[in-house]
N, C-alpha and C positions, 0 to 999 in steps of 0.2 A: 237809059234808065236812071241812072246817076245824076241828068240834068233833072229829071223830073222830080227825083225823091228833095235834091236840095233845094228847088225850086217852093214843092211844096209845104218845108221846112222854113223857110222862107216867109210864106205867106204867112204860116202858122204862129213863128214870132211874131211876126207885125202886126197881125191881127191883136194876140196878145199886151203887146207893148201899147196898141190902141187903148187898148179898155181900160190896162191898169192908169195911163197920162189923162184918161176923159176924169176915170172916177178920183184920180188925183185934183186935177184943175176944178171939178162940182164941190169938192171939199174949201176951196178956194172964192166959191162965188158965197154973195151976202147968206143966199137959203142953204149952202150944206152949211155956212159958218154958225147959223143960227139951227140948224138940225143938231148938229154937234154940240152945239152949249148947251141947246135942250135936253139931249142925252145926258151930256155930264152933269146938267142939274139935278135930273131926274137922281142921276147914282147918289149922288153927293146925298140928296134928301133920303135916299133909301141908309143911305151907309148910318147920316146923323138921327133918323128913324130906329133901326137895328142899336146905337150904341145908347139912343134915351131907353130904349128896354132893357138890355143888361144892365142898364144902372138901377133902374128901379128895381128889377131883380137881385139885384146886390145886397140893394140898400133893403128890403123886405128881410132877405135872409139876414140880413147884419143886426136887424131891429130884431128878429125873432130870436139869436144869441146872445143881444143884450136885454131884453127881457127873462129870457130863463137864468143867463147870469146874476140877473138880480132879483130875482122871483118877484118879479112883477105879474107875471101868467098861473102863477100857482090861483087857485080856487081857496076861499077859506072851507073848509071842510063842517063848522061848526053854523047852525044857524043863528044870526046874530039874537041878541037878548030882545026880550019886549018888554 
């Protein structure tokens, strides 16, 4: 019973250790190497996407406290003369 259970312990790693060295060495060939850049392009455009909006968002809020600091948003309240 003891040759069987280690045997089949056995099998279990190797079968394992197969898969993780195939999807290592696919990561290795031209197409994962070009899967892979593709992904990290992708991130990279998302990430430089995500930080062009909080800037505009920054820059909107920063413009709207410098306008009220300098009352450039105030309304004149009076209608001008004719």
């Amino acid at each position: 019973m003891k040759r069987l259970f280690w045997l089949a312990m056995g099998v279990t790693i190797g079968a394992l250790l197969v898969r993780k060295v195939s999807r290592a060495m696919e990561k290795l060939t031209p197409r994962g190497m070009a899967t892979g850049l593709g992904a990290g392009l992708r991130e990279l455009a998302d990430a430089i996407r995500d930080f062009a909006a909080d800037v505009r968002e920054a820059m909107s809020e920063r413009e709207t406290e410098l306008r009220q600091a300098t009352g450039l948003d105030r309304r004149t309240e009076t209608a001008p003369s004719e």
